[in-house]
C-alpha positions in Angstrom: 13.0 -35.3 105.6 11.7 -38.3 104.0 9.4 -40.5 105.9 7.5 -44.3 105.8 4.5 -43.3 106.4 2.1 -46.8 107.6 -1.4 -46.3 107.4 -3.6 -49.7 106.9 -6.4 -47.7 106.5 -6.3 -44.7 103.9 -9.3 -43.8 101.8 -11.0 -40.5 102.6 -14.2 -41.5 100.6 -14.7 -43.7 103.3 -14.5 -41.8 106.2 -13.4 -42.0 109.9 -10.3 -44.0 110.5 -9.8 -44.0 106.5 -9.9 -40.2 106.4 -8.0 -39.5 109.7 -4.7 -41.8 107.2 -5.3 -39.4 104.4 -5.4 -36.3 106.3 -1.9 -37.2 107.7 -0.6 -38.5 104.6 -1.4 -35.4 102.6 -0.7 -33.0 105.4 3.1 -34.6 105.7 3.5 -34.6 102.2 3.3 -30.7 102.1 7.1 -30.5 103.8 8.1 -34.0 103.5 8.5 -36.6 100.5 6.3 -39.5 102.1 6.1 -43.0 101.0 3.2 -44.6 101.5 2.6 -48.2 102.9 -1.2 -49.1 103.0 -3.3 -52.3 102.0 -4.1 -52.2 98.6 -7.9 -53.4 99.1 -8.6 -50.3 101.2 -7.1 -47.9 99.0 -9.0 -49.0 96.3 -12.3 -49.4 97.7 -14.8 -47.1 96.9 -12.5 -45.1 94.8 -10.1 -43.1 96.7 -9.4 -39.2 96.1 -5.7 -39.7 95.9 -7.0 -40.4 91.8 -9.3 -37.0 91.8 -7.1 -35.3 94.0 -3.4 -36.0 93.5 -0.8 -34.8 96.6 2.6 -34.4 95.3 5.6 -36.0 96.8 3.9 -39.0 98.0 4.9 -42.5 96.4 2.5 -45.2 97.4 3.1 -48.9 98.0 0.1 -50.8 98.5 0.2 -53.9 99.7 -1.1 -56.7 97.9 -3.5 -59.6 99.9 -0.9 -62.3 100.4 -0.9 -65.8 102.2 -2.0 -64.6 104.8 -5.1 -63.0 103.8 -7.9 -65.6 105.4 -6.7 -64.4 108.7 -8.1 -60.8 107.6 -7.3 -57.8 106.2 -5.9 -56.5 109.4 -3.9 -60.0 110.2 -2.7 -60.0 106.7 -1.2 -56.5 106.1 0.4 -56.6 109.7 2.5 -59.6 108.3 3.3 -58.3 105.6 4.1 -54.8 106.5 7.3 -55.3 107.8 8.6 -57.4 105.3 7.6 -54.5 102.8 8.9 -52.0 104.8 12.0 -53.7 105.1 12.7 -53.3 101.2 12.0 -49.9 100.9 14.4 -49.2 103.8 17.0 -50.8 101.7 16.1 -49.1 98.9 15.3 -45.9 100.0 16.8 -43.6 102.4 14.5 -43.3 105.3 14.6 -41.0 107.8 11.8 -41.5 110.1 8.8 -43.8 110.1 5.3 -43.1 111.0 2.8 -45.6 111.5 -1.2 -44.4 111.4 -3.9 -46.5 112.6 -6.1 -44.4 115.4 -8.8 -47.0 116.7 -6.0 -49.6 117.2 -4.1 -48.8 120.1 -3.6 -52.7 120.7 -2.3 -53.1 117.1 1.0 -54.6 116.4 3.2 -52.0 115.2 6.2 -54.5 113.1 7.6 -51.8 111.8 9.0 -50.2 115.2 11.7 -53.3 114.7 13.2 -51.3 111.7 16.2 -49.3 112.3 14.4 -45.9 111.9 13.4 -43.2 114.3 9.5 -44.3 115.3 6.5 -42.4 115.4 3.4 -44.0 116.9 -0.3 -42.6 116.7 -2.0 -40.6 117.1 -3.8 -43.1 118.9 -7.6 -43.5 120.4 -9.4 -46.3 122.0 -10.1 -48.1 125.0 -13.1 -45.7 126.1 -15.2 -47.4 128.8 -19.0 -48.3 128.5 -21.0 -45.8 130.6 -21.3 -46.8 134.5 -22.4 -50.9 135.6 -25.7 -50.0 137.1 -26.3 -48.3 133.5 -25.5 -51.3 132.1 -26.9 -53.4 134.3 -30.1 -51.4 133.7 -30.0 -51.6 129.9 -30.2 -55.7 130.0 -33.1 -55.1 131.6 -35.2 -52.4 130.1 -34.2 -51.9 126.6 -36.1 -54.6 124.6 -39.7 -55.6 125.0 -39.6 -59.1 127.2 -39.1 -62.1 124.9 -37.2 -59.5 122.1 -33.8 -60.8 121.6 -31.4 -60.0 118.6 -30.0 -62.8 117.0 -26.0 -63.5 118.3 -22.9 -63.5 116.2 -22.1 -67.1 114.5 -20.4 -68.7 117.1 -19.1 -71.2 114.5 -17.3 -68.5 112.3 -15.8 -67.4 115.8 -14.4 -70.9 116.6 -12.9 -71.0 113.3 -8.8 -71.5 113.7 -8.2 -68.6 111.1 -10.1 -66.1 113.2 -9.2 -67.1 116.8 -5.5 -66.3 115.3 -6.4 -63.3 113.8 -8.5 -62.4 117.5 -5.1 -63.5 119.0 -2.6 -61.4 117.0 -5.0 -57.9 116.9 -6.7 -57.9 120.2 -5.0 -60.3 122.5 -2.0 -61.0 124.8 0.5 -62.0 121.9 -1.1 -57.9 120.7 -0.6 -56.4 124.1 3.2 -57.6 124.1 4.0 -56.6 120.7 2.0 -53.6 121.2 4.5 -52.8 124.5 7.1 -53.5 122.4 6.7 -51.1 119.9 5.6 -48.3 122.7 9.6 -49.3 124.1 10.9 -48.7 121.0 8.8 -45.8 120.0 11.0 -42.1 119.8 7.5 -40.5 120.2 4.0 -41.3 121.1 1.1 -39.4 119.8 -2.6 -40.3 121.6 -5.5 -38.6 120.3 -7.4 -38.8 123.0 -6.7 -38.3 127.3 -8.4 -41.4 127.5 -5.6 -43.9 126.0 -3.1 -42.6 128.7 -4.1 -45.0 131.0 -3.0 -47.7 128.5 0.3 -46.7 128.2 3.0 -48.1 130.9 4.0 -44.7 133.1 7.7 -45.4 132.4 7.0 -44.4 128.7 4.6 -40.9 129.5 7.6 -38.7 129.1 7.9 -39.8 125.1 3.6 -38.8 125.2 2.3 -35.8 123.0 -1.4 -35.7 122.3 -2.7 -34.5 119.1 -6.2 -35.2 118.0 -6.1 -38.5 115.8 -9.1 -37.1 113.4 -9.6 -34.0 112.0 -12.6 -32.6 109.7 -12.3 -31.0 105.7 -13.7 -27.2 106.7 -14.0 -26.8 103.2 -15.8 -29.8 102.6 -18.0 -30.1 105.9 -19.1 -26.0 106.1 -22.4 -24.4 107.2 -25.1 -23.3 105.3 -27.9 -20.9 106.4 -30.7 -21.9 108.5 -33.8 -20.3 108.8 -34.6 -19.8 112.1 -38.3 -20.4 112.4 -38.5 -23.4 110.4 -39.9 -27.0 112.0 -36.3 -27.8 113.5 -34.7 -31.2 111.6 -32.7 -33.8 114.0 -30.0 -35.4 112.4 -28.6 -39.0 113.4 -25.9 -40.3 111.3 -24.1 -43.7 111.5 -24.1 -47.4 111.3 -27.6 -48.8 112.7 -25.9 -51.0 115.0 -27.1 -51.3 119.1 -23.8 -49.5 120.6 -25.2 -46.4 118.4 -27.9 -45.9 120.5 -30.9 -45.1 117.8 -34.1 -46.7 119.6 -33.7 -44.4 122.5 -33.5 -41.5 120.2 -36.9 -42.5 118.5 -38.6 -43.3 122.2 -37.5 -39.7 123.1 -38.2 -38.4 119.6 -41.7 -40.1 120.4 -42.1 -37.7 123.8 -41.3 -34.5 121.8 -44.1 -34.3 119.2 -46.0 -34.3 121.4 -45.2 -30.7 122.7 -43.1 -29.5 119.8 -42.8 -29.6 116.1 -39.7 -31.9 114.8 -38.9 -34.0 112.1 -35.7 -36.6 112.6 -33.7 -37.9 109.4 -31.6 -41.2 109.9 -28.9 -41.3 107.8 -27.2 -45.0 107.9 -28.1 -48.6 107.5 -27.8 -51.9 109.5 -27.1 -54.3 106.7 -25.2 -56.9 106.1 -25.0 -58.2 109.7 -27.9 -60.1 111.1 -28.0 -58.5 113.9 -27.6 -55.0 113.1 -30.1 -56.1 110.0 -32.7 -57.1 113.2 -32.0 -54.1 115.2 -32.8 -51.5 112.4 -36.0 -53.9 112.2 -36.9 -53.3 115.9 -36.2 -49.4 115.3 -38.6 -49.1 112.2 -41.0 -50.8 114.6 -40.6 -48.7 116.8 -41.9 -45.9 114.7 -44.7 -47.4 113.3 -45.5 -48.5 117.0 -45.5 -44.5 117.8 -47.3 -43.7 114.8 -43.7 -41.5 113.2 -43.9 -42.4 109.4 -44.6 -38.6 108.4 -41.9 -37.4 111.1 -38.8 -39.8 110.6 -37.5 -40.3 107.2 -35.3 -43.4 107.2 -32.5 -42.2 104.3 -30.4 -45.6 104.3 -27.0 -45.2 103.9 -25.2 -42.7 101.9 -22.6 -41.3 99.8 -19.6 -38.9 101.8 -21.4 -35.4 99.4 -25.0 -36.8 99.6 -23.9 -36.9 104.2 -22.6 -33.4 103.6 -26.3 -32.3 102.2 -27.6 -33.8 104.9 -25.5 -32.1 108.0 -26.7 -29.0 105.9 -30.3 -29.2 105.7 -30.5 -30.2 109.7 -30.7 -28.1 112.4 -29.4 -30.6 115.6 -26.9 -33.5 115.4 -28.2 -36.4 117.9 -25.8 -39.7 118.3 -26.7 -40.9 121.3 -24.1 -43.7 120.9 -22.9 -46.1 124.1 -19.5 -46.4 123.0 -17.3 -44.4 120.9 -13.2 -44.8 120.1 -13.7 -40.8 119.3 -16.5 -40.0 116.7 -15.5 -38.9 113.4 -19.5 -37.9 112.6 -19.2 -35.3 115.5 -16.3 -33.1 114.1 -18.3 -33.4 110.8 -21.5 -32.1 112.7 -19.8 -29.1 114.8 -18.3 -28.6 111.2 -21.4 -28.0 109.4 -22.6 -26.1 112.4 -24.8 -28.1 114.6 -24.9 -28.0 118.1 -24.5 -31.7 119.4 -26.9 -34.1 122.0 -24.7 -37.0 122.9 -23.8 -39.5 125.8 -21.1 -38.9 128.2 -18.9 -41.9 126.6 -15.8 -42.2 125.2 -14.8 -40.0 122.0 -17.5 -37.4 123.0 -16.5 -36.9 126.3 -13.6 -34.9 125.1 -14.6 -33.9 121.8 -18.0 -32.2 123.4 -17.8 -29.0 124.8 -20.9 -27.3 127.0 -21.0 -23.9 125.0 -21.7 -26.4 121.7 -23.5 -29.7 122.8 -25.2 -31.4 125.6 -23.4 -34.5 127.4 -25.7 -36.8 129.0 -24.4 -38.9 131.9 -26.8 -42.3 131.6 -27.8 -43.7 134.8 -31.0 -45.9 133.4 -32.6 -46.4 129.8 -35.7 -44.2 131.0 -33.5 -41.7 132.6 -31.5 -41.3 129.0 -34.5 -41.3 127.0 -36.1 -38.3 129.4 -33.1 -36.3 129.1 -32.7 -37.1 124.9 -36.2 -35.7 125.1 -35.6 -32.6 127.5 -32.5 -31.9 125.6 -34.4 -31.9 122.5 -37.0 -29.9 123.7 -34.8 -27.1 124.6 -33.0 -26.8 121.4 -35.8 -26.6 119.5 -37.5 -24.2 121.8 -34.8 -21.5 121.7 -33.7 -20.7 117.8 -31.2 -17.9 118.8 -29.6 -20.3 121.1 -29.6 -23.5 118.9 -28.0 -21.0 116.2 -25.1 -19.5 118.4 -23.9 -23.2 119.5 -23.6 -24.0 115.8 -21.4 -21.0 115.7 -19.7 -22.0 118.2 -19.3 -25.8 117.1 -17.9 -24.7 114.2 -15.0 -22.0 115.7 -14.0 -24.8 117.7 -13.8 -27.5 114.7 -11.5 -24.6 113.3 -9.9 -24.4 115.7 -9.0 -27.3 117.0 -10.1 -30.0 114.1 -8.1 -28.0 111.1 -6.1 -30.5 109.4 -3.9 -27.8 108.8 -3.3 -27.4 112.5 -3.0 -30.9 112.7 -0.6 -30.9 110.0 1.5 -28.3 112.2 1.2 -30.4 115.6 2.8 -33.5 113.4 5.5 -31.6 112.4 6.3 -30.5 115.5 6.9 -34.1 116.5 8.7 -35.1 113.3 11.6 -32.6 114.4 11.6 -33.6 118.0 13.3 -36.8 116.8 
């Protein structure tokens, strides 16, 4: 078979959505010749492992930042997709097309229009907040009174080129064109139960769900801990508000108290002014408590230097508000950590009891008491901490393989 394969995102180095492109790409191109349609900016950032790590059968055709590029990346390669696509359908024999872009599930899909059997997903997205009083809650009691982080440029939001590209990703010219392409789709792949709701009932029978990331086990793998060791607490991702790091430190802050911990942040909020002021408030936070010698702020780092990190840890902790599905969680249960998280989104489904702890928030103190109880018991109970690694792991093998992935594709590429 030889399939279009769309993936606007596609470079493993840099992670999540990136990765979950490759992962499909390469495991297609192990029974299929694929072509390759992606935006040539993406590919290239970074570097990309397609240059260290060559997968045969696969001809790429990156797409090139056109007129349209002011609008955004996204904007620009969604106009010009089709038009590419187009010419390597008349080129080309194509027997299927398959277009890749998880987080997106409101994404225009123009290449659905071709003439070609159509594959969409596997999508995720659309996960609720936690509950309103939560929320409600959280405006309240988060920040000190008088703290407030600064707010997005309202100019650059007014600007024409980015209320069209708001317009044509995320609004109701994107939900048409999005039910569109579901119409026209033969198959639809969701990664997660949660997206169901988002697609018309008419349409369900055409559903399979397959995860829409999976996780290198060669890359991401255990390595011994030592079992009486002061226990490490890992929290990897962007220092943004969503992610949730503050209440980790306030509970982090109740801990030592009782228990012997050290907590290594992996990630950095810069280059947005908010997220810049946020990571501000956090390292204030710790110098409030009096935590300099316990949390070691390691900025943002490389894919290998992550890996060393998930290694030398002995909990993963992302207590994040809102995640599409959580990439840095397969990674964790990879490596072998058992997992503290919030009932939200991606790790709602992702999270099992015999592995992690899934807290339901119901009030910031509430979450930060139960971040800190959780905590506490972990690190109280080696033998226990140790078996839901184990167990984070078998279950990233076996259901986060790209290999099995790779075998739950092809199952829908000869359905059509």
């Amino acid at each position: 078979m030889r399939l279009l394969l769309d993936s606007l995102n596609c470079n493993p180095n840099l992670g999540s959505n990136s990765e979950s492109g490759f992962g499909f790409v390469r495991e297609a191109a192990k029974r299929h010749h694929v072509i390759l349609l992606t935006h040539r900016d993406i590919f290239q950032q970074a570097g990309n492992r397609f240059d260290t790590e060559p997968l045969n059968d696969v001809s790429v055709c990156a797409v090139e930042p056109g007129l349209w590029r002011r609008l955004g990346c996204q904007s620009d390669y969604l106009l010009q997709s089709y038009t590419q696509g187009r010419h390597i359908i008349r080129r080309t024999k194509i027997d299927a097309i398959h277009s890749i872009e998880p987080n997106q599930y409101l994404l225009p899909r123009p290449l659905a229009f071709l003439k070609r059997p159509f594959v969409l997903g596997p999508l995720h997205g659309g996960a609720a907040y936690p509950n309103t009083s939560f929320l409600e809650d959280l405006s309240r009691n988060r920040y000190p009174t008088g703290f407030h982080l600064p707010k997005r440029d309202a100019i650059l939001r007014l600007r024409l080129a980015g209320a069209f590209n708001q317009a044509l990703v995320y609004g109701s010219l994107s939900r048409r064109l999005t039910e569109w392409a579901v119409r026209r789709a033969a198959r639809i792949v969701l990664g997660t139960q949660n997206v169901l709701q988002h697609i018309p009932e008419k349409y369900h029978a055409k559903v399979s769900f397959i995860s829409s990331m999976g996780v290198d086990l060669e890359r991401f793998s255990p390595k011994k801990r030592t079992e009486n060791r002061c226990p490490v607490v890992l929290f990897a991702a962007r220092i943004t508000p969503v992610k949730g790091l503050d209440f980790l430190i306030r509970a982090f802050a109740k801990v030592v108290k009782e228990r012997d911990m050290l907590l290594k942040i992996v990630g950095s909020g810069a280059g947005h002014p908010e997220d810049e002021a946020y990571e501000s408030y956090c390292r204030g936070l710790v110098e409030e408590y009096g935590l300099s010698e316990l949390i070691d702020f390691a900025g943002a780092e490389t894919r290998e230097q992550l890996i060393r990190h998930y290694r030398a840890a002995d909990i993963f902790c992302l207590p994040s508000l809102w995640e599409t599905f959580g990439a840095v969680y397969l990674e964790a249960m990879a490596c072998g950590l058992p997992i503290i998280a919030v009932n939200a989104g991606g790790p709602r489904e992702i999270i099992e009891p015999h592995f992690g702890i899934r807290i339901i928030p119901e009030s910031v103190h509430q979450l930060i008491d139960e971040l800190a109880d959780s905590l506490v018991a972990m690190a109280a109970d080696p033998t226990m901490r140790c078996e839901m690694g184990r167990q984070a792991r078998l279950h990233a093998e076996k259901c986060y393989d790209w290999q099995v992935l790779g075998e739950q594709m092809e199952k829908v590429y000869q359905s059509l």
